[in-house]
ROLUM-610989 format. One line per 8 residues: number of its first residue (from 1); their letters; for each residue x, y, z of C-alpha. Coordinates in Angstrom, 3 decimals, padded with zeros to 6 digits, m for minus. Example, Ala and Ser with C-alpha at 12.3 -4.5 7.8 and 13.67 -1.06 7.14 Angstrom:
<rs>
1) as) 012.300 m004.500 007.800 ~ 013.670 m001.060 007.140
</rs>
This chain:
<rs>
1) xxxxxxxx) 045.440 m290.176 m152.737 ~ 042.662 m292.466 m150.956 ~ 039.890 m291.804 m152.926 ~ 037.393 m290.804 m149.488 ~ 040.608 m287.921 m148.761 ~ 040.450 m286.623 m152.745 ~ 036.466 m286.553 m152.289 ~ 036.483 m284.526 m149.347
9) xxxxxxxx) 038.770 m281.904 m150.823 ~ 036.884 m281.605 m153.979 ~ 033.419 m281.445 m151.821 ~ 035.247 m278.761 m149.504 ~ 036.374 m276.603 m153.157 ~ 033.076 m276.971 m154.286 ~ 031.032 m276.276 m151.280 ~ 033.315 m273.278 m150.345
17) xxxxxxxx) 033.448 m271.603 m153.910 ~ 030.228 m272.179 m155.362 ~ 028.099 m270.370 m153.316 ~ 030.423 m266.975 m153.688 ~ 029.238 m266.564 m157.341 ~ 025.489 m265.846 m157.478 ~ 022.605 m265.969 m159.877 ~ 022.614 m262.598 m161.119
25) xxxxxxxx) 022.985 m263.583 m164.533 ~ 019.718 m265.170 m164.054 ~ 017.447 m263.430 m166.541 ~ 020.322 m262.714 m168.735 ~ 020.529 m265.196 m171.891 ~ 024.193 m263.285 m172.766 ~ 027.469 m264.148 m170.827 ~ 030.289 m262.030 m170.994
33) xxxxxxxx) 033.183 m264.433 m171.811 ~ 036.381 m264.278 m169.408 ~ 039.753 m263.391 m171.735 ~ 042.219 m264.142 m168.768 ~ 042.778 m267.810 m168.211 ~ 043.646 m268.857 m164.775 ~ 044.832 m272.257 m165.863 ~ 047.734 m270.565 m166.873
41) xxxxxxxx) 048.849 m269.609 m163.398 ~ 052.130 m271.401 m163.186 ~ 052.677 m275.253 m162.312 ~ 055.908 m274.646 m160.720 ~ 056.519 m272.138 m157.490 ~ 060.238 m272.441 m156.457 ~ 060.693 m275.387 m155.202 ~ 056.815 m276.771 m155.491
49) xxxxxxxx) 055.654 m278.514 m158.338 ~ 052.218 m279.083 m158.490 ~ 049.568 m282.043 m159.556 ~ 046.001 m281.540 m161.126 ~ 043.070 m281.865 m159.022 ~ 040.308 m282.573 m161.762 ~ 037.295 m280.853 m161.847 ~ 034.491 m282.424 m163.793
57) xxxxxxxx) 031.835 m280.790 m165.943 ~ 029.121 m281.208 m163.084 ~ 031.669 m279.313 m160.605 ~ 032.155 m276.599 m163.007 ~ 028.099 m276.254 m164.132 ~ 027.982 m275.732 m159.791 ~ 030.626 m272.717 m159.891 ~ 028.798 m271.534 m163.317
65) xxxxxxxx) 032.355 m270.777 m164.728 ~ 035.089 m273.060 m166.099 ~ 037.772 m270.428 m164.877 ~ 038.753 m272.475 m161.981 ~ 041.124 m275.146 m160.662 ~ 042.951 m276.984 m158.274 ~ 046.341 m278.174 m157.537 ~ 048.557 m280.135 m154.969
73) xxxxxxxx) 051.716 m278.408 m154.452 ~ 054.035 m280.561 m153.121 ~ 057.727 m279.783 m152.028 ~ 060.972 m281.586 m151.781 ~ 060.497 m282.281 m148.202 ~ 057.114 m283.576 m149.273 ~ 054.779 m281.084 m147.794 ~ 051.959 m280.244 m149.448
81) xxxxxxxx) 048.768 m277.809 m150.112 ~ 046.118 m277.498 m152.470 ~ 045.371 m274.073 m154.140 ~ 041.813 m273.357 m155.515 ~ 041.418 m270.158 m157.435 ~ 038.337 m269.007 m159.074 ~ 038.041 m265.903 m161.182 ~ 035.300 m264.074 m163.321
89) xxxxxxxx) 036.201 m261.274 m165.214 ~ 032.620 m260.242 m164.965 ~ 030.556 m257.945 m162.460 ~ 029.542 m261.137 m160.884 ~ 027.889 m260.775 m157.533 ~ 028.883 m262.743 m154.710 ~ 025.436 m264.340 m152.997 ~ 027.313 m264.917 m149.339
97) xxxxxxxx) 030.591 m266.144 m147.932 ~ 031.261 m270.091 m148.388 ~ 030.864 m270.787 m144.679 ~ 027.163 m270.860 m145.220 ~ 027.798 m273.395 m147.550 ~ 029.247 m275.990 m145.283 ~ 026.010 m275.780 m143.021 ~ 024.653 m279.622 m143.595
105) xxxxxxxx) 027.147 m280.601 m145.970 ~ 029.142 m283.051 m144.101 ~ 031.881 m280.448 m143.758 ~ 031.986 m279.415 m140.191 ~ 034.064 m275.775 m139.104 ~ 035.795 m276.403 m136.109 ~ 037.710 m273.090 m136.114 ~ 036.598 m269.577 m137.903
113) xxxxxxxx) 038.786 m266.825 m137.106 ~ 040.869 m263.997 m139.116 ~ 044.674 m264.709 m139.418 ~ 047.379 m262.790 m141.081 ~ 049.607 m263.784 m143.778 ~ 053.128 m261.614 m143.842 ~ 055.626 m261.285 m146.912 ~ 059.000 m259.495 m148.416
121) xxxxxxxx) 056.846 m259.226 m151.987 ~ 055.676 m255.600 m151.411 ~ 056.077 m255.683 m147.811 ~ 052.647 m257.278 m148.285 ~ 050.133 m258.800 m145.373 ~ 047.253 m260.524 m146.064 ~ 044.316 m260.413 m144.339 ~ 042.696 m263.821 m144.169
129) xxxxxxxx) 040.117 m265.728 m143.455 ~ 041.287 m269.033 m141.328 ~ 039.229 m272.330 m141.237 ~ 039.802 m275.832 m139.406 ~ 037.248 m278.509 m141.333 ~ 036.454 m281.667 m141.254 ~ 035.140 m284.589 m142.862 ~ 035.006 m288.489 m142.340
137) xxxxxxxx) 038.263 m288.270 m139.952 ~ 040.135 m285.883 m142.354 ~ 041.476 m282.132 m140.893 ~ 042.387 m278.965 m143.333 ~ 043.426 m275.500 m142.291 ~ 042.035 m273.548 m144.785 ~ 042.757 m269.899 m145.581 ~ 040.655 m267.691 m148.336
145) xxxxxxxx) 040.845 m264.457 m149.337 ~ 039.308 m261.884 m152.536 ~ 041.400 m260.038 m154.840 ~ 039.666 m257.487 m156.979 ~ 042.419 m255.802 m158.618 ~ 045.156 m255.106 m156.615 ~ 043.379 m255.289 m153.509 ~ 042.882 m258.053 m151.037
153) xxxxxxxx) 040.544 m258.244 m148.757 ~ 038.916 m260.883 m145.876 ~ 035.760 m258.993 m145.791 ~ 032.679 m260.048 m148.161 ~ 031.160 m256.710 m148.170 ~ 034.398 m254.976 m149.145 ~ 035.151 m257.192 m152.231 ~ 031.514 m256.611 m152.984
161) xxxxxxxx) 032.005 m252.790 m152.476 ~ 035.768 m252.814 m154.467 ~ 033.900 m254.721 m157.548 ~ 030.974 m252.354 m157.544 ~ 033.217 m248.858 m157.398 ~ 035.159 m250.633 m159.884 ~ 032.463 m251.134 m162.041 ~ 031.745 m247.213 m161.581
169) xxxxxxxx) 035.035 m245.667 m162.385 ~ 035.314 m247.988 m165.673 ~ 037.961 m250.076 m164.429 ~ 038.268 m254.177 m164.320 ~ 035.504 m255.318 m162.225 ~ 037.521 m258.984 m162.169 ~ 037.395 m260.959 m159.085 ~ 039.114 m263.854 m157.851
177) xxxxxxxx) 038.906 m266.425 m154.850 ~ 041.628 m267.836 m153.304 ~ 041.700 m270.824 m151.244 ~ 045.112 m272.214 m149.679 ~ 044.494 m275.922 m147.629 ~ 046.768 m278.223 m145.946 ~ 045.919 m281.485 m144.343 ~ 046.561 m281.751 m140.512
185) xxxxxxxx) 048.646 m284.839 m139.743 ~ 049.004 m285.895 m136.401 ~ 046.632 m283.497 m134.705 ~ 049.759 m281.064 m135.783 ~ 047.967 m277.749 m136.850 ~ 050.801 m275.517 m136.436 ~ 052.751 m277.279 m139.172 ~ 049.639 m277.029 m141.376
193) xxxxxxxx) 049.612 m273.246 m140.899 ~ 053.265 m272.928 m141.472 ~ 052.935 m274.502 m145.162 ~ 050.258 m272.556 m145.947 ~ 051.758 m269.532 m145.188 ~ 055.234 m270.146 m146.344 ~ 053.550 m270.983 m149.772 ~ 051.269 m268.054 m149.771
201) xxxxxxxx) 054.291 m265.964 m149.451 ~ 055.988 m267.481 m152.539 ~ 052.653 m268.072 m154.726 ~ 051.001 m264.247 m154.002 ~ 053.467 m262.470 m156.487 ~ 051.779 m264.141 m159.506 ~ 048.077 m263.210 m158.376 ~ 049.260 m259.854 m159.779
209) xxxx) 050.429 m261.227 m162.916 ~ 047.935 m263.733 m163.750 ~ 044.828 m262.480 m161.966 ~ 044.578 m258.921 m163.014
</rs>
């Protein structure tokens, strides 16, 4: 991986995640400590095994958690995405959505819409949020969603409102972000979107089992 292309997609995690977990803890000199481990989500999905992105101290001190990673997935017929999953098992607050975030960067949003993300797992769709960035010549589709429980959701204010009733009835108030990214190749953005989604759709039965 060139080392410009592995920059941009660790400034594009970074950017896009750390600005969804906010200060709250501020005045606070006591951190509840997270008991579920992400970096246990599994290596291998069917057929795509997966490579460590590493994130160093300084990345982590920026998302304020070390429950984080990301991967490359790559599969036999050597396509490939990167998955970035956050997760605080806290009531952690989310300041605003990571579009904001990419405002001066460097990291430019070509396209910002909603897309859907269909499966057999539940008969499950997945509302989405769809990005097309770019840095320094380099293209991703992106696509990010929340998961507070069992829910998923697009919307900021409704993972903010699913956390917060949560919190009220006693239940988990975990959340998690999930990113899924391809590269574009050849101005071909259809074939990025197919990955993504045909990995989504084998990936998004753990989330229940390892993101709880």
């Amino acid at each position: 991986m060139a080392e410009k292309h592995k920059n941009f997609i660790i400034m594009a995690f970074l950017l896009g995640v750390a600005c969804l977990f906010s200060l709250n803890l501020l005045f606070n000199d006591v951190k509840e400590i997270d008991t579920v481990d992400i970096k246990n989500f599994p290596r291998v999905i069917g057929a795509w095994t997966s490579e460590e992105i590493p994130l160093s101290k300084d990345d982590l001190d920026i998302l304020e958690t070390d429950n984080a990673f990301i991967r490359k997935y790559t599969n036999s017929n050597g396509e490939a995405v990167y998955l970035y999953i956050v997760y605080s098992q806290t009531n952690r607050k989310v300041s605003h959505p990571p579009e904001i975030c990419y405002t001066g960067s460097g990291v430019s949003i070509l396209e910002n819409v909603h897309d859907q993300i269909h499966m057999e797992y539940k008969n499950l769709t997945i509302n989405a949020n769809r990005l097309l960035l770019t840095k320094d010549k380099y293209y991703q589709i992106t696509y990010y969603w929340f998961k507070v429980g069992d829910a998923f959701t697009a919307n900021y204010w409704k993972q903010q409102m699913l956390v917060a009733i949560n919190s009220l009835l006693g239940k988990d108030t975990g959340s998690a972000l999930i990113r899924i990214s391809a590269d574009i190749n050849n101005n071909d953005k259809e074939t990025a979107v197919k990955e993504v989604k045909e990995f989504t759709a084998l990936m998004a039965p753990q989330l229940f089992k390892y993101l709880p």
